[in-house]
C-alpha positions in Angstrom: 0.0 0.0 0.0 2.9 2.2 0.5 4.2 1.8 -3.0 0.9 1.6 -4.5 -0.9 4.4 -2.7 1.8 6.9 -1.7 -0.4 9.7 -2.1 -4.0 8.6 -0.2 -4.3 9.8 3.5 -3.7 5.6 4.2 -0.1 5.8 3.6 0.9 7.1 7.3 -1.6 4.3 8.7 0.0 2.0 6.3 3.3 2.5 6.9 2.7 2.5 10.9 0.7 -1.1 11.0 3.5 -2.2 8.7 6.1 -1.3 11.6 3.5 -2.7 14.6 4.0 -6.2 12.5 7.7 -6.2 12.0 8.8 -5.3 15.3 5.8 -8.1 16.4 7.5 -10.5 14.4 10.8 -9.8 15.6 11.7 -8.0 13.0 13.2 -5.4 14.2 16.3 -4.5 11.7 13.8 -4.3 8.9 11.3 -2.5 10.5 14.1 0.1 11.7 15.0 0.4 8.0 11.9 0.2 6.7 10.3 3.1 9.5 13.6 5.7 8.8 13.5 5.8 5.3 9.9 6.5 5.4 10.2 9.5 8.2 13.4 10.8 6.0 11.5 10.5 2.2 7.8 12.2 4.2 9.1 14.4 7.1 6.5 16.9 7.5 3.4 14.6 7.4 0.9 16.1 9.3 -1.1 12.9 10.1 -3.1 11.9 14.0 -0.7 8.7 12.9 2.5 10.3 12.9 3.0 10.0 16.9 2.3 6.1 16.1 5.0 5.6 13.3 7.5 7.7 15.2 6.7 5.5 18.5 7.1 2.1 16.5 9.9 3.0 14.9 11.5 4.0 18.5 10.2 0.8 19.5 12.2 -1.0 16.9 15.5 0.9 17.7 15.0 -0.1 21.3 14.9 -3.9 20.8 17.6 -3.7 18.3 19.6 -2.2 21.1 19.9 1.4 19.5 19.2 2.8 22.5 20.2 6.5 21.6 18.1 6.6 18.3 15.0 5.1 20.0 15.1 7.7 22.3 15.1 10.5 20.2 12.1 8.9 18.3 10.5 8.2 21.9 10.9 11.9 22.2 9.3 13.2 18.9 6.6 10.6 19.0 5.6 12.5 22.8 6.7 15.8 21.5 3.5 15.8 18.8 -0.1 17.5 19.8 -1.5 14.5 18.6 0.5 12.1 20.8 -2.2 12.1 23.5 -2.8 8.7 23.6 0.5 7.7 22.9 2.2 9.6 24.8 3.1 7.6 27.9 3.8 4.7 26.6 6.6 6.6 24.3 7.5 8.0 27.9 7.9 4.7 29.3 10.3 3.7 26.3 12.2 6.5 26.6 12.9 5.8 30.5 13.7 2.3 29.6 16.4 3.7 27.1 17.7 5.8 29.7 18.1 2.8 32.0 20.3 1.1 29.9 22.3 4.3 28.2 23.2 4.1 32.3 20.8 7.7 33.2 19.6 5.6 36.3 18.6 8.6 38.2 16.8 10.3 35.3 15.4 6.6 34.6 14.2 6.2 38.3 12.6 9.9 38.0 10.9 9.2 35.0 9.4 5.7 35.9 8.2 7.3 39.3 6.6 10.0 37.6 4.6 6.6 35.2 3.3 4.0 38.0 -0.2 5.4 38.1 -0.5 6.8 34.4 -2.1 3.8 33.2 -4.0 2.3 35.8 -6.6 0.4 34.0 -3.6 -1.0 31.8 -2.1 -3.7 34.1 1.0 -4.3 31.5 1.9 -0.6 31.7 1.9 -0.4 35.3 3.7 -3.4 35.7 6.4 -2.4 33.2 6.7 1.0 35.4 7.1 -0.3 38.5 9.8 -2.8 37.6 11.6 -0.1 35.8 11.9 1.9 39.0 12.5 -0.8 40.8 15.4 -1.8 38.4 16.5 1.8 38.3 17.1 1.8 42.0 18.7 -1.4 42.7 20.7 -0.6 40.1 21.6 2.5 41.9 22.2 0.3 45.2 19.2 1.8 47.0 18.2 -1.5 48.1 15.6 -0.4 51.1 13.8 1.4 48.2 13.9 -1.1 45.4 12.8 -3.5 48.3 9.4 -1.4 48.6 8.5 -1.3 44.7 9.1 -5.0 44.1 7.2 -5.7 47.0 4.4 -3.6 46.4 4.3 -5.1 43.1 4.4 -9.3 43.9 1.6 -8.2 46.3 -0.3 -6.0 43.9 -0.6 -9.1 41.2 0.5 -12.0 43.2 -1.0 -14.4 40.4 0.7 -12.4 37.1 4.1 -14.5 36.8 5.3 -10.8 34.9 4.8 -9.1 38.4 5.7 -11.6 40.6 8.3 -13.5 39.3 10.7 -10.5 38.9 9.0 -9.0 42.3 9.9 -12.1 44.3 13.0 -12.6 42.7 14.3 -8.8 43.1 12.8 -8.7 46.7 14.9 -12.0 47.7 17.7 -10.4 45.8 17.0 -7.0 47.4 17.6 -8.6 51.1 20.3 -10.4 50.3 22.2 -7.2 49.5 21.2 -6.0 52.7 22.5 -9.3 54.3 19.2 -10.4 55.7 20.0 -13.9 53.9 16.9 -15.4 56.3 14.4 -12.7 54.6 16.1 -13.8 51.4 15.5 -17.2 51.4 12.1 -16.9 52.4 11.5 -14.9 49.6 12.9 -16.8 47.0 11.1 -19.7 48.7 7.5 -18.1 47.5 9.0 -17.4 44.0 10.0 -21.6 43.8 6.7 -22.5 45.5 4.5 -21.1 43.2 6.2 -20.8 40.0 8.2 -23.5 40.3 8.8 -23.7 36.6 8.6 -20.2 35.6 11.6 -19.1 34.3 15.2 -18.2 34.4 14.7 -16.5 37.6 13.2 -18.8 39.7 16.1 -21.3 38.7 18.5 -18.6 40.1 16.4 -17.7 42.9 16.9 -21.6 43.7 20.7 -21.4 42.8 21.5 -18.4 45.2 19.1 -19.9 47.9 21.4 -23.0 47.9 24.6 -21.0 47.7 23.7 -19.2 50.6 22.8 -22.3 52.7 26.2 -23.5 51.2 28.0 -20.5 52.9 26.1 -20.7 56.1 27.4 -24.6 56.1 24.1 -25.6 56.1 24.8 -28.4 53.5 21.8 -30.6 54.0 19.2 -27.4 53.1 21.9 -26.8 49.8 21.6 -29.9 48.6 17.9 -30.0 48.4 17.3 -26.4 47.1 20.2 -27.1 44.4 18.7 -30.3 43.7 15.4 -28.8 42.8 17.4 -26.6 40.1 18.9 -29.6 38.8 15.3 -31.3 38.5 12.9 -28.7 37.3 15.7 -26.3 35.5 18.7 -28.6 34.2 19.6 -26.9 31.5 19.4 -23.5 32.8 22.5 -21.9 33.0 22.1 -22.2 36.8 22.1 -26.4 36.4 25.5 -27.0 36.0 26.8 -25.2 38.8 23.7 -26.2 41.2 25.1 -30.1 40.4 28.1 -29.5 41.4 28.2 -28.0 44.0 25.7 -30.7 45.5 28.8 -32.7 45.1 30.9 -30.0 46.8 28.5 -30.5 49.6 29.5 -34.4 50.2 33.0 -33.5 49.7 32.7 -30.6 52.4 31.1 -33.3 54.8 33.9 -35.6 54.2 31.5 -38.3 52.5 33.4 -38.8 49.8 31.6 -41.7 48.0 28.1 -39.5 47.7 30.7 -36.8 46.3 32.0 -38.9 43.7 28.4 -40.3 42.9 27.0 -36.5 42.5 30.5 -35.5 40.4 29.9 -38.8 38.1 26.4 -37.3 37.5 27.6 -33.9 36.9 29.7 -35.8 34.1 26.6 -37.5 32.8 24.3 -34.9 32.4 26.6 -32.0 31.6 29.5 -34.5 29.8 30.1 -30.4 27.2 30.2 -28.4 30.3 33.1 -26.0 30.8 33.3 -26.9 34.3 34.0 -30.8 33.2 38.0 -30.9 33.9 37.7 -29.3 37.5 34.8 -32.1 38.4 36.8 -34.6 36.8 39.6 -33.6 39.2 37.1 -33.5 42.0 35.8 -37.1 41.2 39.4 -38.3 41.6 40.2 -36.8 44.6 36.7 -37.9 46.0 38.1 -41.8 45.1 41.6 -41.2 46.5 40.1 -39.9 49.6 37.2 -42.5 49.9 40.1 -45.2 49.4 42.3 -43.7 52.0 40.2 -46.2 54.5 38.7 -48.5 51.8 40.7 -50.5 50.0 38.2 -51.8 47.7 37.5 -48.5 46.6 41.8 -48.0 46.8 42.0 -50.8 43.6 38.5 -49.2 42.0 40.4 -45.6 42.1 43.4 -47.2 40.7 41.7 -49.2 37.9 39.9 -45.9 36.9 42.1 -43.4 36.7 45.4 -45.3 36.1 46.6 -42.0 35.3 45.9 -39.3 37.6 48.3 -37.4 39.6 46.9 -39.0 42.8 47.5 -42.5 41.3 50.5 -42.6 42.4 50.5 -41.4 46.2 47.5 -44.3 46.0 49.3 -47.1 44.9 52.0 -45.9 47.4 49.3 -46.0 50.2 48.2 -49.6 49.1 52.0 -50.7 49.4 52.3 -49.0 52.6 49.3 -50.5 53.9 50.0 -53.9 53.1 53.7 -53.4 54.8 52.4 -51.9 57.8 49.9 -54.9 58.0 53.4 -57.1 57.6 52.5 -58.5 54.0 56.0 -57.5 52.7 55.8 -60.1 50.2 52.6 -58.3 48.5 53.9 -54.8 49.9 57.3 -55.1 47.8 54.6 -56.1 44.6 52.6 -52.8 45.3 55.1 -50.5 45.8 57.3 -51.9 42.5 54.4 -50.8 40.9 54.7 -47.1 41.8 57.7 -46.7 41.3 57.7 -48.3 37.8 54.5 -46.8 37.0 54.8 -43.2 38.3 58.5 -42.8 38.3 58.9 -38.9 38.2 55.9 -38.7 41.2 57.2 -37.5 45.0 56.2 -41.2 46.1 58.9 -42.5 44.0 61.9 -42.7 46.0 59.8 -43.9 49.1 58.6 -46.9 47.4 61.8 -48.0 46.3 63.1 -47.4 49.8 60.3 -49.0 51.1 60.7 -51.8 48.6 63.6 -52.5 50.1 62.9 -52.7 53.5 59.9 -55.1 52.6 62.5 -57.2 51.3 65.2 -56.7 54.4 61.7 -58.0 56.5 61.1 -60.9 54.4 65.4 -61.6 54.7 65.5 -61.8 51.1 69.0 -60.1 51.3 69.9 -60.3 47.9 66.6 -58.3 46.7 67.2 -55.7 49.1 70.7 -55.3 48.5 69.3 -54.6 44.8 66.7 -52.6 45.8 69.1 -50.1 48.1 71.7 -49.8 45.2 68.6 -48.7 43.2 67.4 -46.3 45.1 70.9 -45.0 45.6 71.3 -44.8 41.5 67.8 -43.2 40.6 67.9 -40.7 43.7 71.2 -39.7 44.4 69.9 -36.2 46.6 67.7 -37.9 48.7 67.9 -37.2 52.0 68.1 -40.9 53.2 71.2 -41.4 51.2 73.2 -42.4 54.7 70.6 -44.9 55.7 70.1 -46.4 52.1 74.1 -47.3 52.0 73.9 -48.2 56.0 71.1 -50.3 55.2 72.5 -51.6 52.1 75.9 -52.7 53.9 73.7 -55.1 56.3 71.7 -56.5 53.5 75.8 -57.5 52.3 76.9 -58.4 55.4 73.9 -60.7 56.0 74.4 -62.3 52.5 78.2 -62.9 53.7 79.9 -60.6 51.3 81.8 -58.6 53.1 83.9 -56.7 51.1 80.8 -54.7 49.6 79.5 -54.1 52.9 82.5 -52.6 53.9 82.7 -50.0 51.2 79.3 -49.0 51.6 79.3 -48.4 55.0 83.2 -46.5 54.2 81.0 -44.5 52.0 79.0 -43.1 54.9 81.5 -42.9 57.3 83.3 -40.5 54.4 80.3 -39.2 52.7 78.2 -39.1 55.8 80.3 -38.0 59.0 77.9 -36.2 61.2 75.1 -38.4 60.1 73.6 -41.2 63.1 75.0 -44.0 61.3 78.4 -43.0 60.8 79.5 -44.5 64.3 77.6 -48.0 63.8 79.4 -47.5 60.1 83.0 -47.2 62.1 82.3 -50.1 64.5 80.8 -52.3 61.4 84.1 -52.0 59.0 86.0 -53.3 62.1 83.6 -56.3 62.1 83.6 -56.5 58.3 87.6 -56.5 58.2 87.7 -59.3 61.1 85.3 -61.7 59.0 87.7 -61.2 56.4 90.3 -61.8 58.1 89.4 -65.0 59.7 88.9 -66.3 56.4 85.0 -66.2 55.8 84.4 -67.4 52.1 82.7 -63.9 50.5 80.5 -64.4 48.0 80.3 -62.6 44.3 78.3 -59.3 45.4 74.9 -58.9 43.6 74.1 -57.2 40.3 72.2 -54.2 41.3 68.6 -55.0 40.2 65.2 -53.1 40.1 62.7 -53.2 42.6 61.0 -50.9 44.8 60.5 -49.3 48.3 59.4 -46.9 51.0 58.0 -43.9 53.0 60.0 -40.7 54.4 61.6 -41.9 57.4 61.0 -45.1 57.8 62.8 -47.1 55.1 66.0 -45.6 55.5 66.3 -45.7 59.4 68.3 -48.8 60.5 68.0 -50.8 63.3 70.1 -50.1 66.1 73.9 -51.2 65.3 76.1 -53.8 67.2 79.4 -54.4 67.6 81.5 -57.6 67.9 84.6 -58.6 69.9 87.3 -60.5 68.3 86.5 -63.4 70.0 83.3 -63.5 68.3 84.9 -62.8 64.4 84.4 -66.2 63.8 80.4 -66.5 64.4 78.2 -67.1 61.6 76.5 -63.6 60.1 73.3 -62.0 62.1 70.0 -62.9 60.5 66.7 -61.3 61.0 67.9 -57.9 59.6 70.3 -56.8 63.2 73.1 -54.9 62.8 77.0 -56.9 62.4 
């Protein structure tokens, strides 16, 4: 009609109904192009319908986020004579413009100076009273934006576009004010009665279970974050509502409900940004749930063969097992961390320990192997004294005493003001006297691999003892004591 009729008294009306449908349509780029071509090509059309085209082509600026333009159009489409009946809602757009352009306080002036303009029209009045009420909390006058979004959920308790928002902001409003209880209770209304309203009642949920989460009040998180998870899981508030229900477990030290909740977080949200952290979460839940399980020890270790804490676990199950005097299994366990994880900090402990599973079980050969490997792979370590003191026994117990006596030479030497450097002194005496009576010495052994230990344990020796000469002759010490 536009095109056709360009010249008839319907062209303004035309052109106006045409912009009501493309902004209702969402049309809103076209109907911005469409509406200021026509106000450039007919500016001084004197029309009742000029207020109207000017308004929806303000309206189309607005929703395609032109805030600046639609509020100049707001302002001639109010500025007309015949914008009577237009006029406040232009008004209202133009205080919404100023609300985002930032112009709270001229936006909080303006939508005062609306909420009873429109009465009889319940969306207008609603629309005005949450733009104040925006205006102001977005101003931080809390106390005030507390009274309009009240008034409002009260006003039209049973229109979800006044109450959601009116709960919501009112919950949001005291919990700015830190009265988290008034909070809560508010949010609680919003979740009661529009359970599955929208986007804000998912995080009126979510910050109602965050803020049981910070009072510590785990049991009341994990059901509010659970009803996010159930009535809004794909919200953007879902993902973080499910894991934090397993943060709950893992704050309460139950560590197997932790890694069931972070196995679901995987499930459901398998995309999720937040998947490596939870992942990392669902290990440590194991680790920790295995630290006094060990069924759920060899589960960890057969799922994540490679995570950082398989190593300290595998350690632990060797440890266990020594500690529970099954060297013969311990020396398995703890060969395995070593070989597995051989750059972890359990390394050189379960080759220490390895070795002293092996001193227990008087396999002397497989310790003297074990000791000369944990001397080769860690030369730094801080049990380097005890490793060779240790190792010297294992040599002396086998009968080979020429090896023993350069070890423990190499602490007395190497290791001077260490504990074991006396013992050392008093044990080459021994050594040389075995020798010298004529004790056959066997070939020493081929250094082999094996594994061992934890810190300070491994590498302390048991208390040395001397001999007389009288007593050169005996056979060598068994059961791991001292020459």
């Amino acid at each position: 009609m536009l095109i056709s009729f360009a010249e008839t008294a319907l062209r303004e009306p035309a052109c106006a109904m045409l912009l009501l449908s493309l902004n209702s349509s969402g049309q809103f780029e076209k109907a911005v192009a469409v509406g200021a071509k026509y106000v450039t090509d007919f500016p001084d059309d004197k029309s009742h319908w000029r207020s109207k085209t000017l308004y929806f082509l303000a309206e189309g600026f607005y929703h395609y986020r032109k805030y600046n333009e639609a509020d100049m159009y707001y302002q001639r489409a109010y500025a007309l004579e015949t914008s009577s009946e237009i006029a406040p809602y232009a008004r209202l757009g133009r205080c919404y413009c100023l609300y985002h352009l930032g112009r709270l306080s001229e936006a909080a002036s303006g939508f005062k100076g609306l909420l009873n303009a429109r009465t009889a029209d319940t969306l207008f009045t609603i629309s005005a009273y949450l733009g104040y009420g925006y205006a102001l909390f977005n101003q931080a006058e809390y106390l005030q934006a507390l009274d309009v979004f009240e008034a409002l959920s009260n006003t039209f308790p049973n229109d979800a576009l006044a109450a959601v928002p009116g709960h919501f902001y009112a919950g949001y409003c005291y919990y700015q004010l830190e009265y988290y209880g008034q909070a809560v209770d508010a949010w609680a209304v919003l979740m009661n009665k529009y359970p599955e309203g929208s986007d804000k009642v998912a995080e009126a949920a979510f910050r109602s279970g965050d803020t049981y989460f910070k009072a510590l009040e785990y049991d009341k998180a994990v059901a509010t974050f659970s009803f996010v998870v159930e009535r809004h899981p794909y919200s953007e508030f879902g993902p973080p509502a499910q894991a934090l229900i397993a943060q709950c477990w893992y704050n309460q030290q139950k560590y197997m409900d932790a890694v069931r909740e972070y196995q679901k977080f995987l499930d459901i949200y398998p995309s999720d940004p937040q998947g490596p952290s939870v992942r990392k979460s669902l290990e440590m839940s194991y680790y920790l749930a295995g630290q006094t399980d060990s069924a759920v020890m060899e589960d960890f270790l057969r799922r994540f063969p490679q995570s950082e804490m398989a190593a300290e676990g595998q350690f632990q199950k060797g440890r266990d097992l020594f500690d529970d005097g099954q060297y013969e299994q311990a020396a398995l366990e703890l060969q395995k961390a070593f070989v597995n994880f051989p750059g972890s900090p359990v390394a050189a402990d379960a080759q220490l320990l390895t070795a002293e599973s092996y001193a227990q079980l008087e396999k002397w050969q497989d310790a003297a192997r074990a000791y000369q490997k944990f001397l080769d792979y860690f030369p730094e370590h801080q049990q380097q004294a005890g490793a060779y003191f240790n190792m010297a026994i294992a040599y002396f117990n086998l009968g080979q005493y020429q090896p023993a006596i350069a070890a423990f030479q190499v602490v007395l030497e190497e290791f001077p003001d260490s504990e074991y450097a006396e013992s050392a002194r008093e044990n080459i005496e021994v050594s040389q006297k075995r020798l010298g009576a004529g004790v056959v010495e066997e070939s020493p052994p081929f250094p082999g691999r094996t594994e061992s230990s934890e810190p300070g344990e491994s590498g302390q020796p048991a208390p040395g003892t001397t001999e007389t000469e009288e007593s050169a002759t005996e056979e060598p010490p068994i059961e791991g004591e001292q020459p």
